[in-house]
VOGUBA-824556 format. One record per residue (C-alpha): residue number from 1; chain; x, y, z. Coordinates in steps of 0.02 Angstrom, whole numbers, padded with zeros to 5 digits. Layout:
! residues N
> num/chaine/east/north/up
> NUM/A/X/Y/Z
...
//
This chain:
! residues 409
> num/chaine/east/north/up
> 1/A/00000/00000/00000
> 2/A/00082/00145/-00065
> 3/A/00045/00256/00126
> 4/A/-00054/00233/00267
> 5/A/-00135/00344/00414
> 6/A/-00010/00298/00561
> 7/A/-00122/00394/00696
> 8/A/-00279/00462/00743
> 9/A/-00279/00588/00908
> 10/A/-00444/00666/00955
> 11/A/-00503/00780/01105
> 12/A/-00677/00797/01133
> 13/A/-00759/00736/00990
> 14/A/-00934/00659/01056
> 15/A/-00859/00515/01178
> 16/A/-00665/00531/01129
> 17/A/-00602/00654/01261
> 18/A/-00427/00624/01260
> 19/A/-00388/00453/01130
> 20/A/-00226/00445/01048
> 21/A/-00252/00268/00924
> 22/A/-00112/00199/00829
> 23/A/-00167/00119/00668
> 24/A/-00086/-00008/00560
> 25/A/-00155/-00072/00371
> 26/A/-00287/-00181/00489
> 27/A/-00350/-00101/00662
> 28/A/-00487/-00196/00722
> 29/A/-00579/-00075/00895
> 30/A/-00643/-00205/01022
> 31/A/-00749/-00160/01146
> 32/A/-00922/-00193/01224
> 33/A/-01067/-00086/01157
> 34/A/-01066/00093/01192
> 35/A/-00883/00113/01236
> 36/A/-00850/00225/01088
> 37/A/-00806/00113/00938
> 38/A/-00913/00200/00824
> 39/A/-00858/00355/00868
> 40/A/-00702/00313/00812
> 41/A/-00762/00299/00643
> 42/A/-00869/00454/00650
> 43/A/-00737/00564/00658
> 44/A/-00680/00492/00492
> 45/A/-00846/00546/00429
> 46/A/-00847/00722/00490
> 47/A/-00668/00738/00406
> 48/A/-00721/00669/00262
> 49/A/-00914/00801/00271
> 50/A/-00784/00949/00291
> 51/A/-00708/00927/00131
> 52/A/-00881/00917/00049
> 53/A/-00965/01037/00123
> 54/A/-00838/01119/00222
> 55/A/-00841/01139/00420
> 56/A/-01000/01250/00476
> 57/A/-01101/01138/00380
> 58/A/-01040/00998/00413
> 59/A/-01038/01043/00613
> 60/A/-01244/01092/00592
> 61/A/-01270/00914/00519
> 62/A/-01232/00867/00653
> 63/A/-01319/00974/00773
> 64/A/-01197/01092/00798
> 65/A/-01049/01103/00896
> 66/A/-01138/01067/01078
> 67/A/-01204/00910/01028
> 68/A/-01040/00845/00924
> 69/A/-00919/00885/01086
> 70/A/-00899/00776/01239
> 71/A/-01050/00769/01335
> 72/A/-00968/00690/01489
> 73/A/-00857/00789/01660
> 74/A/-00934/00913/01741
> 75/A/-00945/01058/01619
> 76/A/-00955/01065/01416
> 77/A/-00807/01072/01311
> 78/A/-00742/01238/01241
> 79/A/-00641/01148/01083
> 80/A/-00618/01009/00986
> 81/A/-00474/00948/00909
> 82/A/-00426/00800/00762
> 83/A/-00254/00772/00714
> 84/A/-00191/00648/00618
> 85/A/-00036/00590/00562
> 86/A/-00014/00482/00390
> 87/A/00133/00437/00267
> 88/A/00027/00500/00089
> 89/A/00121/00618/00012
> 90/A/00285/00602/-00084
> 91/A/00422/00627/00021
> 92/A/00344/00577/00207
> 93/A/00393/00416/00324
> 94/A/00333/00347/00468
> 95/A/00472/00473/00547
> 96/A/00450/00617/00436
> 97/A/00236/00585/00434
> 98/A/00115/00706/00341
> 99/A/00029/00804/00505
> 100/A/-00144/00874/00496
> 101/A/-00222/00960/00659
> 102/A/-00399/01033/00661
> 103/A/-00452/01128/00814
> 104/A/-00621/01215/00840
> 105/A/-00666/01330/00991
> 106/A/-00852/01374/01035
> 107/A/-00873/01562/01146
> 108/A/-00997/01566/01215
> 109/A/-01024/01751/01218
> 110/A/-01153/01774/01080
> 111/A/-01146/01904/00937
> 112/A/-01256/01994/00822
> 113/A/-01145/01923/00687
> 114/A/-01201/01749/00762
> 115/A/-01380/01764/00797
> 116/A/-01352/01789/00965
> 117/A/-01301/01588/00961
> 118/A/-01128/01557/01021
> 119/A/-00985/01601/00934
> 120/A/-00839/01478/00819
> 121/A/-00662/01488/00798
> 122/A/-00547/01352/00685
> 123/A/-00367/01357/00681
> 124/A/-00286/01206/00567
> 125/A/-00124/01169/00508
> 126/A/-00034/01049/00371
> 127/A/00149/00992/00388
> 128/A/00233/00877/00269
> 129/A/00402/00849/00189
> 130/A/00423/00930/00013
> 131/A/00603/00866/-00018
> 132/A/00761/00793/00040
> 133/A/00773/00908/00187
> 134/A/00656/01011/00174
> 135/A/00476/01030/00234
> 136/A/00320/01145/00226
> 137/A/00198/01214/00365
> 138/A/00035/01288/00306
> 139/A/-00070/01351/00440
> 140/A/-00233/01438/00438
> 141/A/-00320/01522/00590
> 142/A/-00464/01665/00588
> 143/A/-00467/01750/00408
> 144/A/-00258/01711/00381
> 145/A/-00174/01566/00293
> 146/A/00028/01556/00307
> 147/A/00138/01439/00211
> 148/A/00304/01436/00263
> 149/A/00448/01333/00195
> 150/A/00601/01286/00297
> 151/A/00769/01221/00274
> 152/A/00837/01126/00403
> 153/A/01013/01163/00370
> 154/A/01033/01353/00341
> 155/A/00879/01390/00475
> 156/A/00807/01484/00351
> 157/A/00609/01511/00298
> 158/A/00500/01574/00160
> 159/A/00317/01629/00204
> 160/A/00184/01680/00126
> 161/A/00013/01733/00178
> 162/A/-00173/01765/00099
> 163/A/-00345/01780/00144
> 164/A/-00472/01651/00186
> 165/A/-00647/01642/00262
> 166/A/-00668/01651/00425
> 167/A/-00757/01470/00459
> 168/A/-00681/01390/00285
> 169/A/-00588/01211/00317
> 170/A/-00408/01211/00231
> 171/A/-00459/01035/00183
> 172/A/-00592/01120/00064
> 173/A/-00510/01271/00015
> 174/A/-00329/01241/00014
> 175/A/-00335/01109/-00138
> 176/A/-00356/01262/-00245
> 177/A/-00165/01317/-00218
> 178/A/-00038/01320/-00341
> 179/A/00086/01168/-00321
> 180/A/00225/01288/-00275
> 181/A/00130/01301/-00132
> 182/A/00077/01175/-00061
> 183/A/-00092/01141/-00151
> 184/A/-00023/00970/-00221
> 185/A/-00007/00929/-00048
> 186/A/-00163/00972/00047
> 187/A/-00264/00922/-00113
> 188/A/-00175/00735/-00080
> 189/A/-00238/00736/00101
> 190/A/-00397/00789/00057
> 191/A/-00441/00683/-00074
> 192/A/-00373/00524/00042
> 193/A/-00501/00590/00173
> 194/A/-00656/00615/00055
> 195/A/-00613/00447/-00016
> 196/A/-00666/00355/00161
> 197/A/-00787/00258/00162
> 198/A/-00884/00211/00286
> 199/A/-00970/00014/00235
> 200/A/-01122/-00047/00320
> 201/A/-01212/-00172/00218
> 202/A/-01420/-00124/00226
> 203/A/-01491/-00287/00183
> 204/A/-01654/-00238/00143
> 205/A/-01566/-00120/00003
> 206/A/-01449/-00229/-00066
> 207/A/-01583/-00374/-00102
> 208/A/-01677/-00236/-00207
> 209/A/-01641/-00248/-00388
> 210/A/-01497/-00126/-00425
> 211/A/-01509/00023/-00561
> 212/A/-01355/-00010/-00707
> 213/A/-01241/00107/-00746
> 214/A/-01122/00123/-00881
> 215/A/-00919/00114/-00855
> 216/A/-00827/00095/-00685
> 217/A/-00923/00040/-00541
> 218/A/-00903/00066/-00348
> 219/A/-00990/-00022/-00215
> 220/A/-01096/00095/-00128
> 221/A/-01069/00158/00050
> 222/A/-01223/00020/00112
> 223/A/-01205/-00101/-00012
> 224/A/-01382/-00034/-00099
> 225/A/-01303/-00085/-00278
> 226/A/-01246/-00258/-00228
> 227/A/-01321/-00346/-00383
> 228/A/-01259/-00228/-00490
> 229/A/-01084/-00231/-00434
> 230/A/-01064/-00385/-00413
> 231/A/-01145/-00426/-00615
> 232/A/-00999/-00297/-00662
> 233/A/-00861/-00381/-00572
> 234/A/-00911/-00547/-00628
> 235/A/-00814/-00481/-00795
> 236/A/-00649/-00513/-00717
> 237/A/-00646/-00690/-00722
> 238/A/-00519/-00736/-00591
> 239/A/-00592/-00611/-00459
> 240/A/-00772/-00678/-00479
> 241/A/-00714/-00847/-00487
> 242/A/-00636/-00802/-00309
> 243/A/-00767/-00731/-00243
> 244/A/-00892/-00876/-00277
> 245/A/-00771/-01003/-00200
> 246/A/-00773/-00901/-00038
> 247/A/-00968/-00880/-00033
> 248/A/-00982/-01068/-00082
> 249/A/-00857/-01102/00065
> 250/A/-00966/-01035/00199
> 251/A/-01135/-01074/00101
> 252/A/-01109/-01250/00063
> 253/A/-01272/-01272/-00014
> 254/A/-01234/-01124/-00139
> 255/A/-01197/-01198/-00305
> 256/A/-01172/-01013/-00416
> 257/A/-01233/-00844/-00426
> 258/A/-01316/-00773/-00574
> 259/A/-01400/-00630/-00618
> 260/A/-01545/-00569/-00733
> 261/A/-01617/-00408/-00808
> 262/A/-01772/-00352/-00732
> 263/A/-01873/-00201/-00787
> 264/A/-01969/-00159/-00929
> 265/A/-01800/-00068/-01005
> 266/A/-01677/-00196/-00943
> 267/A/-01607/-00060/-00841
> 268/A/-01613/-00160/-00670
> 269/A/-01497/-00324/-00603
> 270/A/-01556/-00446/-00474
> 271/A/-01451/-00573/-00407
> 272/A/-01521/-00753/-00413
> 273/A/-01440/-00905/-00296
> 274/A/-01442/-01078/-00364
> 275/A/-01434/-01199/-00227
> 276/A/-01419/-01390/-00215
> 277/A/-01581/-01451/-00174
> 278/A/-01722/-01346/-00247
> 279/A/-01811/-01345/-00392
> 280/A/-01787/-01171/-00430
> 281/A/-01661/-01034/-00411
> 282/A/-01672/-00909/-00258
> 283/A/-01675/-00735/-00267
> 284/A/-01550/-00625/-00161
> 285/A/-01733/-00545/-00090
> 286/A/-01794/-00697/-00008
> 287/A/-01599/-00754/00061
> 288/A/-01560/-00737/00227
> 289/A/-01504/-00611/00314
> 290/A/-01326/-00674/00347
> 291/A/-01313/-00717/00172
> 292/A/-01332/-00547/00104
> 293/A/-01218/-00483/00244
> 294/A/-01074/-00591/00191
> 295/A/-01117/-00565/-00011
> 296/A/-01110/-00370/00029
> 297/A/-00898/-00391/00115
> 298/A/-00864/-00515/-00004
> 299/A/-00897/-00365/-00153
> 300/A/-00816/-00244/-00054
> 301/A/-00661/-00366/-00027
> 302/A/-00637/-00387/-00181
> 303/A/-00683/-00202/-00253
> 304/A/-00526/-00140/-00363
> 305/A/-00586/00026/-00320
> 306/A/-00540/00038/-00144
> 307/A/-00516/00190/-00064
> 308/A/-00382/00238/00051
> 309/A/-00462/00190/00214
> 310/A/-00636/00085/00243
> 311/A/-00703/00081/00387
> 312/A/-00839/-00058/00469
> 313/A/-00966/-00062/00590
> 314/A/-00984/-00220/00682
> 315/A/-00934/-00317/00547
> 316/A/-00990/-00482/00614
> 317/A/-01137/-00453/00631
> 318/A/-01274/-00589/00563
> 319/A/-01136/-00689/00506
> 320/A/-01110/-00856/00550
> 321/A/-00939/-00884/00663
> 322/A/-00871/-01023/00523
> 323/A/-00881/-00844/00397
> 324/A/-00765/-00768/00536
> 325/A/-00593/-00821/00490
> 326/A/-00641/-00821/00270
> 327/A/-00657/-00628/00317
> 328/A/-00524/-00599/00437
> 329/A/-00412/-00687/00287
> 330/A/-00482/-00564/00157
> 331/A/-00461/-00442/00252
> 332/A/-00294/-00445/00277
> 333/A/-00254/-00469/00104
> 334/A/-00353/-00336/00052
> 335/A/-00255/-00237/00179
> 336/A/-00109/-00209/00055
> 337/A/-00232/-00102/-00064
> 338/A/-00349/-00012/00070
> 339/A/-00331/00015/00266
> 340/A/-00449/-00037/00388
> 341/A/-00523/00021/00520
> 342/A/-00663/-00113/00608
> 343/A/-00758/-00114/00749
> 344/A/-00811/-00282/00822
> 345/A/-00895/-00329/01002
> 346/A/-00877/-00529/00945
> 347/A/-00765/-00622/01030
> 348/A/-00793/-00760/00889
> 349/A/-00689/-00630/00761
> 350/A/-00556/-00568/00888
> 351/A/-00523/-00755/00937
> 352/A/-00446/-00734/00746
> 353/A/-00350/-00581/00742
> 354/A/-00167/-00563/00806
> 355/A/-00085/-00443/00951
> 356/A/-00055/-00319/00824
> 357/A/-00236/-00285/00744
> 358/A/-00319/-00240/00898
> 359/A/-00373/-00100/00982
> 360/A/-00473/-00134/01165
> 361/A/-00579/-00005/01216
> 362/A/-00653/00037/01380
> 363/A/-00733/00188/01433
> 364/A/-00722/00294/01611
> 365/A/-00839/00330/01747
> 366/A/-00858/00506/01688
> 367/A/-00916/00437/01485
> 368/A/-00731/00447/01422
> 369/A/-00677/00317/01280
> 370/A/-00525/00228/01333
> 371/A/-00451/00193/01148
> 372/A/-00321/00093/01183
> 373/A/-00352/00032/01353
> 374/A/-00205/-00046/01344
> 375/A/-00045/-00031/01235
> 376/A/-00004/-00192/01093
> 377/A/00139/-00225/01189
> 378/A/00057/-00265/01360
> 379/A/-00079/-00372/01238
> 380/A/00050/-00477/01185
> 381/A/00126/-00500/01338
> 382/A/-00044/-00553/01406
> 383/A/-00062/-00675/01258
> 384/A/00106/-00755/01306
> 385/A/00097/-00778/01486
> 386/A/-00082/-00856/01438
> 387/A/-00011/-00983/01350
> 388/A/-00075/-00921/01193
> 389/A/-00255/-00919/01210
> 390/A/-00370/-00864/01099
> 391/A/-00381/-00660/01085
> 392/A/-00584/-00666/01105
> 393/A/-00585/-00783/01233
> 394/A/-00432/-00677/01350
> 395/A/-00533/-00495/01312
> 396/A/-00712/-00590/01346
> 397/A/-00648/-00656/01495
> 398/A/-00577/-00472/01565
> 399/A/-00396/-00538/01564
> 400/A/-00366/-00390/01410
> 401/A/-00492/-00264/01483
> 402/A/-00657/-00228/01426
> 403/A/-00800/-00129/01519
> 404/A/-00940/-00217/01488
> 405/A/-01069/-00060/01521
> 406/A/-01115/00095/01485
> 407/A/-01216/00190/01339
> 408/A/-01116/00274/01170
> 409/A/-01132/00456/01194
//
């Protein structure tokens, strides 16, 4: 994988009051319901709203400001922060990392230029290597955006500064700079943000007949296109071939997958089963739930249009525990051309991951995520004095942590 986001630190951000999460091509958050997994990934999904719509709106989506920051302590947060450290652009390394940091700060002293509602500030900032030696700093805060360039050896910097809204993300305006200045950059970051995606399989829209398009497909965010992805991919005949092997695997009374036009202009797919046993083919409305669950990763596995980073809720769920270690396998393999970031409560699945791909998470008396609750090193450890038990088994017993309680703020 050509670079990779190497860390995620957030401060306030709905449950996340102080997290600092390493991430590696497969991070897998374990944790009991309500502990802050999924907040996790909704911070990738605000990122990825501010480069779309840019931060105000994407803030207001949401509810605004109050209802995105931590809701736990004893009095409200007065800013949120993201930063995020990644190896995407040209020149950076795990030791020389691209470095984005977004902080927002609410006043609560209202204006007329407000609404009398409270008042925002952002400050952000961009750092990255440009070449041997050399690096770039681009940091925007109130209505002023600085680049500077510095060079290690003679101490010396350029800068540069223009104007930008007051309330504008960098992530959405920046792109539009010239190369010389860093636009190449930011636009890179960006477009690996707004790339996420965020996969949840809705089963009740992927066994809908799916609309065709023409040319390159993607799998859709919640699968909702499933039959006619998956009609498109069964071009490449080594991938489909694949991918039936691994359904058939874990469906042993699957014998193929087809597909036929529906609609009075052919303009619809539906995805037919034919199983051992019956007299007639099944159609992917009447299979089970499980079974569209598992057809849904399976696509997304083997998409060749992956983006930079996927992330999964619960991925487990309705699938059967012999589907567990098939997708843990894919996974992984798939790992080399996307990251992942998944979020589990099954010990079934983390009995199949190593020391490495997991994350525990707890969270405080006081509502605060505890992402990691404990470092890889001290997991492993754990693992070894065990005697090499199962993962699942050591975290579902409490040996590796794991609050058990508590509601997702």
């Amino acid at each position: 994988m050509p670079g990779q986001l190497l860390e995620l630190h957030v401060e306030n951000f709905r449950s996340l009051r102080d997290v600092t999460i390493p991430l590696g091509p497969l991070t897998v958050l374990v944790g009991a319901n309500g502990v802050g997994k999924s907040n996790v990934l909704k911070v990738f999904d605000l990122l990825a709203d501010i480069i779309r719509t840019d931060l105000e709106p994407a803030l207001e989506t949401r509810g605004g400001f109050d209802e995105v920051a931590f809701w736990g302590g004893p009095k409200p947060p007065t800013t949120l922060r993201i930063r995020l450290k990644a190896t995407w652009t040209t020149h950076s390394s795990p030791n020389a990392p691209d470095e984005y940091d977004l902080k927002v700060r609410r006043y609560s002293a209202p204006s007329s230029k407000d609404n009398g509602q409270y008042r925002l500030t952002r400050s952000e900032s961009f750092q990255f290597k440009r070449t041997r030696g050399r690096g770039r700093r681009i940091s925007v805060s109130g209505e002023r955006a600085t680049v500077v360039d510095t060079r290690p050896s003679t101490e010396l910097e350029d800068s540069s500064e223009f104007g930008i809204q007051r309330l504008s993300s960098g992530l959405s305006t920046l792109p539009r700079l010239a190369s010389t200045e860093g636009g190449s950059e930011v636009a890179l970051v960006a477009k690996q943000l707004s790339s996420l995606r965020v996969f949840d399989v809705n089963v009740e829209a992927a066994r809908a007949p799916a609309r065709l398009d023409r040319g390159w497909f993607h799998l859709s965010h919640n699968a909702d296109n499933l039959a006619a992805f998956l009609e498109w991919l069964s071009q490449d005949i080594t991938a489909w071939e694949h991918l039936v092997e691994d359904a058939k695997s874990v469906l042993p009374q699957l014998d193929n997958i087809e597909f036929v036009r529906v609609g009075g202009g052919a303009e619809q797919v539906t995805l037919l089963l034919r199983e051992r046993g019956l007299r007639r083919v099944t159609p992917l409305a009447d299979a089970s739930y499980g079974t569209v669950r598992l057809l849904g990763l399976l696509a997304l596995l083997y998409d060749p249009g992956l983006p930079a980073l996927t992330c999964i809720e619960e991925i487990d769920h309705g699938l059967h525990p012999q589907a567990l270690q098939l997708i843990v396998n894919r996974l992984r393999e798939a790992s080399n051309r996307t990251q992942f970031i998944i979020a589990t409560h099954s010990p079934a699945l983390t009995d199949r991951l190593r020391p490495e791909e997991i994350v525990i998470c707890e969270r405080d008396d006081e509502g605060a995520s505890l992402i990691p609750a404990i470092t890889t090193t001290e997991v492993s450890a754990i693992v070894e004095e065990s005697g090499d038990l199962p993962l699942g088994e050591l975290w579902f017993s409490g040996v590796l942590g794991g609050d058990l309680t508590g509601d997702e703020l």
